[in-house]
N, CA, C and O atoms as CSV, one atom per row, in Angstrom:
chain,resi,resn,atom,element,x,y,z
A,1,UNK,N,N,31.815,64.951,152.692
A,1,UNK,CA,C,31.556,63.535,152.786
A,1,UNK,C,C,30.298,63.222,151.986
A,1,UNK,O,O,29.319,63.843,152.402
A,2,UNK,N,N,30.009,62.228,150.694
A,2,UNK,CA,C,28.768,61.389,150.217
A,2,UNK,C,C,28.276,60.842,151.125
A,2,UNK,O,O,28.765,60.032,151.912
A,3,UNK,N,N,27.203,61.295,151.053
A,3,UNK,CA,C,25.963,59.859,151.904
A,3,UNK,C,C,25.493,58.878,150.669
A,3,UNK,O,O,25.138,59.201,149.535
A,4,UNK,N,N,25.566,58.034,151.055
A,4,UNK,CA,C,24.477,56.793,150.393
A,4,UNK,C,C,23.573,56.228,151.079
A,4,UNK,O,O,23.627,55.676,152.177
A,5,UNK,N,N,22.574,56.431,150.230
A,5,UNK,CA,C,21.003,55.613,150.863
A,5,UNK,C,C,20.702,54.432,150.079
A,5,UNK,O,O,20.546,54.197,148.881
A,6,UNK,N,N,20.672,53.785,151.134
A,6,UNK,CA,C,20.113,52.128,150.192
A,6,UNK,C,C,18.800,52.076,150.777
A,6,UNK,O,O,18.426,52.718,151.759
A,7,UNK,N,N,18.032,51.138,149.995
A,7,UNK,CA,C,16.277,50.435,150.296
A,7,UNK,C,C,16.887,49.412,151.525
A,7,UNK,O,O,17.803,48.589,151.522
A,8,UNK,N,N,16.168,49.754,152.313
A,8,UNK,CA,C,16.127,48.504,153.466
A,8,UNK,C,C,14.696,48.102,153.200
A,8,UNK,O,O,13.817,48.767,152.651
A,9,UNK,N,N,14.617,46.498,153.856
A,9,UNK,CA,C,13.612,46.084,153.889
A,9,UNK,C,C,12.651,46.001,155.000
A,9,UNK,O,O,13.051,46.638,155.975
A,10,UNK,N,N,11.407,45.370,155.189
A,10,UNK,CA,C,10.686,45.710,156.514
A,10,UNK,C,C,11.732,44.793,157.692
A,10,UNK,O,O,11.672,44.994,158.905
A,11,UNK,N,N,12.564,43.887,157.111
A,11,UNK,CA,C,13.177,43.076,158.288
A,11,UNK,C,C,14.503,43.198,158.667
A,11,UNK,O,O,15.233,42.398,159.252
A,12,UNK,N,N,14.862,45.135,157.942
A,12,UNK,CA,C,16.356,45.747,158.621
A,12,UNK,C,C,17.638,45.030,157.311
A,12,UNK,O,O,18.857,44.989,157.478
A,13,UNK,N,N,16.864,44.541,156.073
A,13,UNK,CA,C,18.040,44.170,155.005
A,13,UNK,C,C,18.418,45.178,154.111
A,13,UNK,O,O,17.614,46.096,153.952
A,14,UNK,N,N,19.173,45.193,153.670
A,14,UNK,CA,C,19.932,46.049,152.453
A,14,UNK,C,C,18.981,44.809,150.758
A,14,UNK,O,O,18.926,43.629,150.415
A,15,UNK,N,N,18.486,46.121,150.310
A,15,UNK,CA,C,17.740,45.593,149.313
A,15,UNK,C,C,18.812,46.294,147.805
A,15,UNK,O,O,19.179,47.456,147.636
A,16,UNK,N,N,19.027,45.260,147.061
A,16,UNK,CA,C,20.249,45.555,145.706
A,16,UNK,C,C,19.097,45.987,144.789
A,16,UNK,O,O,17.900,45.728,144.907
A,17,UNK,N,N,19.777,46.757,143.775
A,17,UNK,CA,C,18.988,46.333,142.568
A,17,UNK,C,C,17.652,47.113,142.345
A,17,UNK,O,O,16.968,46.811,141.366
A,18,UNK,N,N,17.179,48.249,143.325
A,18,UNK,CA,C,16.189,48.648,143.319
A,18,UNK,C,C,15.453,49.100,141.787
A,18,UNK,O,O,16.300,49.562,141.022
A,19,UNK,N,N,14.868,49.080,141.543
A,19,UNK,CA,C,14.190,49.587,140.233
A,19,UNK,C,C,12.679,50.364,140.742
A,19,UNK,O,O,12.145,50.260,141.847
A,20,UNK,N,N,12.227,51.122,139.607
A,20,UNK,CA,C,10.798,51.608,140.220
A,20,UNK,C,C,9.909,51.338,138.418
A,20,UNK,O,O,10.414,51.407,137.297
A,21,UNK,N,N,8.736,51.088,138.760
A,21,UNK,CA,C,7.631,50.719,137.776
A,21,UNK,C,C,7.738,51.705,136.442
A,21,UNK,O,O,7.491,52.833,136.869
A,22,UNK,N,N,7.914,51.753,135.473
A,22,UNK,CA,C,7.537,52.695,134.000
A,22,UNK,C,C,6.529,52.411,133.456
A,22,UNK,O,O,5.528,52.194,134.138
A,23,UNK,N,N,6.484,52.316,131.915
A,23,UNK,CA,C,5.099,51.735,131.589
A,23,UNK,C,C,4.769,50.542,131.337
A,23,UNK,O,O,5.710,49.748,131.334
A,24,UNK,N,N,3.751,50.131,131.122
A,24,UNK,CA,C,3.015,48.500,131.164
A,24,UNK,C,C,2.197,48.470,130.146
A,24,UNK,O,O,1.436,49.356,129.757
A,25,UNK,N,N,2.406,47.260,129.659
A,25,UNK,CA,C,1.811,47.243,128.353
A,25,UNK,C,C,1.214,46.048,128.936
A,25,UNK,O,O,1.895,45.309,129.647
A,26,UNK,N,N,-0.161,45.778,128.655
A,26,UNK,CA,C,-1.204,44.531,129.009
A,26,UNK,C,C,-1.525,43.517,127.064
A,26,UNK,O,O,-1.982,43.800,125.956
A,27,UNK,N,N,-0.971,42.444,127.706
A,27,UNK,CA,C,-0.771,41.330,126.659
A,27,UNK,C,C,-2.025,40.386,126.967
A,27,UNK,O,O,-2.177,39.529,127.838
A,28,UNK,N,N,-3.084,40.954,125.695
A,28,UNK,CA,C,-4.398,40.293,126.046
A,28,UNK,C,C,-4.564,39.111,125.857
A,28,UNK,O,O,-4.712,39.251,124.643
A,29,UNK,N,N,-4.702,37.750,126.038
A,29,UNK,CA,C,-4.336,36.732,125.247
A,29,UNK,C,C,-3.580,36.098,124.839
A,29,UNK,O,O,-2.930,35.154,125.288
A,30,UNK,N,N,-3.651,36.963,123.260
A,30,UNK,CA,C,-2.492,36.636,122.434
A,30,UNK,C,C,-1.535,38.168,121.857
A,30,UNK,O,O,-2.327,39.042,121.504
A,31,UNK,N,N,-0.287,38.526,121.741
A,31,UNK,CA,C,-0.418,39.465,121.261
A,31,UNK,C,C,1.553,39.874,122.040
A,31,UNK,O,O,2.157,39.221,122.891
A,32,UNK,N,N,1.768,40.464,121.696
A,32,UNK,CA,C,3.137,40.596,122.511
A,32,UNK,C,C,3.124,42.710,123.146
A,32,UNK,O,O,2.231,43.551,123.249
A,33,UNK,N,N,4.352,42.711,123.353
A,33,UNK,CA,C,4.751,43.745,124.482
A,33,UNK,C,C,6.401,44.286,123.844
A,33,UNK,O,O,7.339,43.524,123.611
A,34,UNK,N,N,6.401,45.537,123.693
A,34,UNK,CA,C,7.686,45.659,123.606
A,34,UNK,C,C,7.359,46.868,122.337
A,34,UNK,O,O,6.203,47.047,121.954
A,35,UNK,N,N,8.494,47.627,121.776
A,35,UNK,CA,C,9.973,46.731,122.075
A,35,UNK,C,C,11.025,47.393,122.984
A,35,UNK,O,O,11.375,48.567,123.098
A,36,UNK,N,N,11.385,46.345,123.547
A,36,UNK,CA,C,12.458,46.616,124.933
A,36,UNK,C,C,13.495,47.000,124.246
A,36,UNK,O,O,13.369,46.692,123.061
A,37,UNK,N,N,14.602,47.617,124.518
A,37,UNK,CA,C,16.227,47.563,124.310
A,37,UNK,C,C,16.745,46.732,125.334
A,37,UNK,O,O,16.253,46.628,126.458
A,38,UNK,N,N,17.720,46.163,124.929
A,38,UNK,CA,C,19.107,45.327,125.406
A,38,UNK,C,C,19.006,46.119,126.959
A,38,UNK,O,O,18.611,47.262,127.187
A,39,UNK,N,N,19.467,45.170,127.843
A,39,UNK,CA,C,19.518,45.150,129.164
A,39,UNK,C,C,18.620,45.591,129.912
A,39,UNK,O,O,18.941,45.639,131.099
A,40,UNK,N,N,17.192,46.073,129.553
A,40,UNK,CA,C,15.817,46.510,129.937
A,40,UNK,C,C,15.357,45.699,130.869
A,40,UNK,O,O,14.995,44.661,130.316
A,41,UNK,N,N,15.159,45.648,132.236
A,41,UNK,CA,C,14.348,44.457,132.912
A,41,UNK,C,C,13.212,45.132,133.186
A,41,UNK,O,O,13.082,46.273,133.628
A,42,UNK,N,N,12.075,44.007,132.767
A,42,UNK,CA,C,11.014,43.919,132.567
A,42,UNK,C,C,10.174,43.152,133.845
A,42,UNK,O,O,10.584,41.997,133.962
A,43,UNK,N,N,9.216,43.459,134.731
A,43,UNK,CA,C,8.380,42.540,135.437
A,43,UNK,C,C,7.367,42.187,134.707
A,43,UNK,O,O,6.623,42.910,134.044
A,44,UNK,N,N,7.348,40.742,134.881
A,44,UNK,CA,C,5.925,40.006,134.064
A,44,UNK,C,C,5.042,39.290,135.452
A,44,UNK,O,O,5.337,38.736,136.511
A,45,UNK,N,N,3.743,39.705,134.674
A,45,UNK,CA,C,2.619,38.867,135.855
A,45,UNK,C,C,1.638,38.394,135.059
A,45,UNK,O,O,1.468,38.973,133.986
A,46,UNK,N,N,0.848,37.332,135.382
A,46,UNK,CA,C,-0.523,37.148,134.843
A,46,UNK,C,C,-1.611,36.998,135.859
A,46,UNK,O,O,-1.639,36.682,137.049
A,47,UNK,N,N,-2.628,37.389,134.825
A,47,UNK,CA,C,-3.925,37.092,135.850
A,47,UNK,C,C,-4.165,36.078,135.925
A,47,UNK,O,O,-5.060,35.684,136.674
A,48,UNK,N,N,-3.479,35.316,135.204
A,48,UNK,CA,C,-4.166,33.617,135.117
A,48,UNK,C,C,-2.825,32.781,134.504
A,48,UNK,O,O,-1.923,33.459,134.013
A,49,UNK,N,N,-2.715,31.527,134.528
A,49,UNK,CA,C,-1.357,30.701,134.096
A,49,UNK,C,C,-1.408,31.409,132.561
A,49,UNK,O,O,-2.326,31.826,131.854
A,50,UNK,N,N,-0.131,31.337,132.436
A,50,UNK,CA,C,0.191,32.077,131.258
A,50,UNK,C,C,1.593,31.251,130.486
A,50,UNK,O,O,2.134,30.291,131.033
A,51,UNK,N,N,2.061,31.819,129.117
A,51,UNK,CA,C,2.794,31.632,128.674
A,51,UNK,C,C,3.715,32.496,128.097
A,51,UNK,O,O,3.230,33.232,127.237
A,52,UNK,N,N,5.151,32.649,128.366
A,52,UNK,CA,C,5.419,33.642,127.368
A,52,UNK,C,C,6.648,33.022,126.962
A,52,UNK,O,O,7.121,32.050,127.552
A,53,UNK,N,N,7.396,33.804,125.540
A,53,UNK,CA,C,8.371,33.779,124.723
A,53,UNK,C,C,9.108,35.107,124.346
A,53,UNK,O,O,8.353,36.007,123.979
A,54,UNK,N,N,10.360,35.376,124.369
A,54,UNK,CA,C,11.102,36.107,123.901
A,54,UNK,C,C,11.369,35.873,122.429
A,54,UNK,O,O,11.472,34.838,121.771
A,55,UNK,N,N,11.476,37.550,122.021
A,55,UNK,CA,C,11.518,36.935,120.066
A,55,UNK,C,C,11.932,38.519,119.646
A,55,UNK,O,O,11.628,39.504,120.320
A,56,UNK,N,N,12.464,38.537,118.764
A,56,UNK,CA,C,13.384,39.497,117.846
A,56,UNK,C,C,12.223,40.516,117.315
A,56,UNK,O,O,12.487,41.682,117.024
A,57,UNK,N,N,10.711,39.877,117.204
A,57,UNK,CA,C,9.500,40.889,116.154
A,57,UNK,C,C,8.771,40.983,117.222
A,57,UNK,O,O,8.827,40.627,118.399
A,58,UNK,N,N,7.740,41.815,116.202
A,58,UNK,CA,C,6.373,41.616,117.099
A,58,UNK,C,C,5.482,40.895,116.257
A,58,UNK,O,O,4.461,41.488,115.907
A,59,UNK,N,N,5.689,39.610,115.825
A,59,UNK,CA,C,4.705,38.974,115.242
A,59,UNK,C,C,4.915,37.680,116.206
A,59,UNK,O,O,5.683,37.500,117.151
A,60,UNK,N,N,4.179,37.058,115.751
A,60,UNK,CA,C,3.581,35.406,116.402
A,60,UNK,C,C,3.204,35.411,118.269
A,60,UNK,O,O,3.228,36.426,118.965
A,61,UNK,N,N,3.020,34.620,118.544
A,61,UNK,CA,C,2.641,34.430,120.185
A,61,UNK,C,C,3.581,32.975,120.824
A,61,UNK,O,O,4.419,32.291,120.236
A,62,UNK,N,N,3.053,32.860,122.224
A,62,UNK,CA,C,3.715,32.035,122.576
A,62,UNK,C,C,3.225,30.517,123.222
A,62,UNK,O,O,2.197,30.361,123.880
A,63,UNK,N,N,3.751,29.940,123.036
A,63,UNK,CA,C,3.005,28.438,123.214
A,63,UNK,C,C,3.064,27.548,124.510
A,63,UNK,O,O,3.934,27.909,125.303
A,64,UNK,N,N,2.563,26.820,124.762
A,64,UNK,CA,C,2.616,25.528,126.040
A,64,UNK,C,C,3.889,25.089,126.136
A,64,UNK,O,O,4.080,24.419,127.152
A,65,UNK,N,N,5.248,25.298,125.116
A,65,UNK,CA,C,6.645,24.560,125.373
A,65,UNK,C,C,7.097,25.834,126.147
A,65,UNK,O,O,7.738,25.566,127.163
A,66,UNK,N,N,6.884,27.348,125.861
A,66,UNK,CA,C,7.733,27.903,126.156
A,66,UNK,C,C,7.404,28.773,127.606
A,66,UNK,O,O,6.495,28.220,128.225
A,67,UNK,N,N,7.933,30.011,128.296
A,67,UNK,CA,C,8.151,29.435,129.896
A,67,UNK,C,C,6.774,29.946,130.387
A,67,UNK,O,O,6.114,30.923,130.034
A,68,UNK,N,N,6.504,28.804,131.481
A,68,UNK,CA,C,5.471,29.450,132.106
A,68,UNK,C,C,5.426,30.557,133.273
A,68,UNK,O,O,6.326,30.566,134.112
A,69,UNK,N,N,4.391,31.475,133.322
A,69,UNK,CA,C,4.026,32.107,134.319
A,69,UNK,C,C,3.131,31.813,135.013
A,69,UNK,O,O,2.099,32.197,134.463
A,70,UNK,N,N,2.804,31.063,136.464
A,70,UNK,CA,C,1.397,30.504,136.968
A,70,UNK,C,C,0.912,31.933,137.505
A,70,UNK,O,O,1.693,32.882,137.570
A,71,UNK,N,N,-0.355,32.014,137.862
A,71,UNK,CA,C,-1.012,32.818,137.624
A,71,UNK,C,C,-0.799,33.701,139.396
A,71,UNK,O,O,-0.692,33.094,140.461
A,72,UNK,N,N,-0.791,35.432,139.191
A,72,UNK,CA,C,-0.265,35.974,140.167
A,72,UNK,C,C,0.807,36.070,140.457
A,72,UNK,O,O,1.185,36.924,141.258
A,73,UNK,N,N,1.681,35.129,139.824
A,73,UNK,CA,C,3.138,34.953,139.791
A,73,UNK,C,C,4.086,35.566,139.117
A,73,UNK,O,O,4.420,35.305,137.961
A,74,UNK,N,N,4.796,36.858,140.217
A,74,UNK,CA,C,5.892,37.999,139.493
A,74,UNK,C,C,6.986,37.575,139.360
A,74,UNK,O,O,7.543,36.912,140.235
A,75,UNK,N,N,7.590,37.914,138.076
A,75,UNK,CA,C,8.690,37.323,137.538
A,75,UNK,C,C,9.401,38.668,137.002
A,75,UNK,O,O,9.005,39.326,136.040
A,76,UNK,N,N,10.282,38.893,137.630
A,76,UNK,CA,C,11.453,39.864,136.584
A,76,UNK,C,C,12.818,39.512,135.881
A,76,UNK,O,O,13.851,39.137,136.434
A,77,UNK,N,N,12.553,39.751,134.308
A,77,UNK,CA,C,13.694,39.750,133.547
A,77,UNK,C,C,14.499,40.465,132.844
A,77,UNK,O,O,13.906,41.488,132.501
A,78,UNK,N,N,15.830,40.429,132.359
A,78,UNK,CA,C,16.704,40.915,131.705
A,78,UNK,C,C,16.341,41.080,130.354
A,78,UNK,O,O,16.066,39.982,129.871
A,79,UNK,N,N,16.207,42.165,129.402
A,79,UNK,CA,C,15.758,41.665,127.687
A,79,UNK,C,C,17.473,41.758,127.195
A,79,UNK,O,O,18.392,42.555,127.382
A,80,UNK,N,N,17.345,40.850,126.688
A,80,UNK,CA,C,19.149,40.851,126.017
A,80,UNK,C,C,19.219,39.772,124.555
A,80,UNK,O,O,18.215,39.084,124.370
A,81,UNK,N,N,20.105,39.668,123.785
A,81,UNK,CA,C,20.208,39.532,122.842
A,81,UNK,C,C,19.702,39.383,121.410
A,81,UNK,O,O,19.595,38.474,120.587
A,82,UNK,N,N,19.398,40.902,121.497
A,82,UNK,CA,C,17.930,41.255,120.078
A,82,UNK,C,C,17.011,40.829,120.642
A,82,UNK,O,O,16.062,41.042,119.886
A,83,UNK,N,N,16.548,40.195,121.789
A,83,UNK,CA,C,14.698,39.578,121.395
A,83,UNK,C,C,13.883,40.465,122.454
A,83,UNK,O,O,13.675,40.256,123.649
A,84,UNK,N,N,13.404,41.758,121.440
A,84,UNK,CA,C,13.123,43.160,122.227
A,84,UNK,C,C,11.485,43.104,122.736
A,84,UNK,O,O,10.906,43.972,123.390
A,85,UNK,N,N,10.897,41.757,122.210
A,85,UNK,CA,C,9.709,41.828,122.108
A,85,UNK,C,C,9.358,40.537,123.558
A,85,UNK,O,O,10.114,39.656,123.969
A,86,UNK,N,N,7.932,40.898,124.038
A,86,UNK,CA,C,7.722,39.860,125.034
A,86,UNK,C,C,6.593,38.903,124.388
A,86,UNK,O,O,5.646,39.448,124.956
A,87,UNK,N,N,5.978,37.869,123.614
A,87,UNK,CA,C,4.386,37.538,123.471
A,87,UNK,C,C,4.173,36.645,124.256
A,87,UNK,O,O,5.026,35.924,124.773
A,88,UNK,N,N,2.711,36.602,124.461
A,88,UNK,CA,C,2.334,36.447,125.567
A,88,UNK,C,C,0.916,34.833,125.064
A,88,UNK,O,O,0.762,34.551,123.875
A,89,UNK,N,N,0.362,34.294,125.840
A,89,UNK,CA,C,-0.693,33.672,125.361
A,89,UNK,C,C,-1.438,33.136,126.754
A,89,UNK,O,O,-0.880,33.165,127.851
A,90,UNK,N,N,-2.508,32.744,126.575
A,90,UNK,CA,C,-3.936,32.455,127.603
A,90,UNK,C,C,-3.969,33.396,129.164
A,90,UNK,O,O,-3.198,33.472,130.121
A,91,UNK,N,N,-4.998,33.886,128.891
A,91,UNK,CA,C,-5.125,34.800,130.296
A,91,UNK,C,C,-4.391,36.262,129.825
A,91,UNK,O,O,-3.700,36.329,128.808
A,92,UNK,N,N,-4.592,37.174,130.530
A,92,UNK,CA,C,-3.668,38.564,130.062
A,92,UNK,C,C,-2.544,38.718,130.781
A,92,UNK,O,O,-2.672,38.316,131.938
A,93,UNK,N,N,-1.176,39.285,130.432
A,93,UNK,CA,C,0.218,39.031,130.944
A,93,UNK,C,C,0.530,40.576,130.747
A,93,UNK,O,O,0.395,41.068,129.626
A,94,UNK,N,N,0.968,41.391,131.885
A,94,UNK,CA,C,1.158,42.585,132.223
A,94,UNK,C,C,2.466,42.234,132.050
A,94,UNK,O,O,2.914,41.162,132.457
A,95,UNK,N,N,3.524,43.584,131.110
A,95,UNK,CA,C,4.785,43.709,131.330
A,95,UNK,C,C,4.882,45.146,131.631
A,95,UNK,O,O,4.327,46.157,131.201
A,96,UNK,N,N,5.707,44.909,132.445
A,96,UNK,CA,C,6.643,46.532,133.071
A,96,UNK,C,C,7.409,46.873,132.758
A,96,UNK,O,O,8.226,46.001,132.463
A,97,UNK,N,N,7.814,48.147,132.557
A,97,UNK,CA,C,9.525,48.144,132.287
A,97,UNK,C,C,9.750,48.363,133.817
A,97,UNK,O,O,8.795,48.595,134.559
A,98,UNK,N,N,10.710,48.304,134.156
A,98,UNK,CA,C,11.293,48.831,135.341
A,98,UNK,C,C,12.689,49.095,135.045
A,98,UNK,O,O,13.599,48.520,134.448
A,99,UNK,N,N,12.427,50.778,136.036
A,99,UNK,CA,C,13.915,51.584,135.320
A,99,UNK,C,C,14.475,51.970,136.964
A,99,UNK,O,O,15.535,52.573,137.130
């Protein structure tokens, strides 16, 4: 007979999707993160409101239109269609891989 072990949570739930931390690349400023491969999810945080953009290079940064991160605020995403790179702008923006 297989056993399977799932992550429960502190309140007795079945937790999906588990991932655990790899490496982190710290996005000082300005400056991007990467490069990811296709289907890579990534956790993003900042120390402070932040901005970031998905993009195909590692050149340019990211601006006030594109999405925000308020500050302390963990966000995990999918990298998918070519845009392997994360940049980042105001405050520093930690990305993770998580595998």
């Amino acid at each position: 007979m297989t056993s399977i072990f799932q992550a429960i949570d502190s309140n007795g739930h079945v937790v999906d999707n588990v991932f655990r931390p790899s490496t982190t690349t710290k996005i000082a400023t300005a400056g991007t993160a990467g490069p990811y491969s296709n289907n890579d999810v990534v956790r993003v945080v900042a120390d402070g409101d932040a901005w970031i953009v998905f993009q195909s290079t590692a050149a340019g940064t990211a601006c006030d239109s594109d999405t925000f991160i308020p500050a302390d605020h963990v966000e995990y995403f999918k990298i998918d269609g070519g845009y392997t790179y994360i940049a980042g702008t105001a405050n520093n923006v930690y990305c993770t891989l998580m595998v």
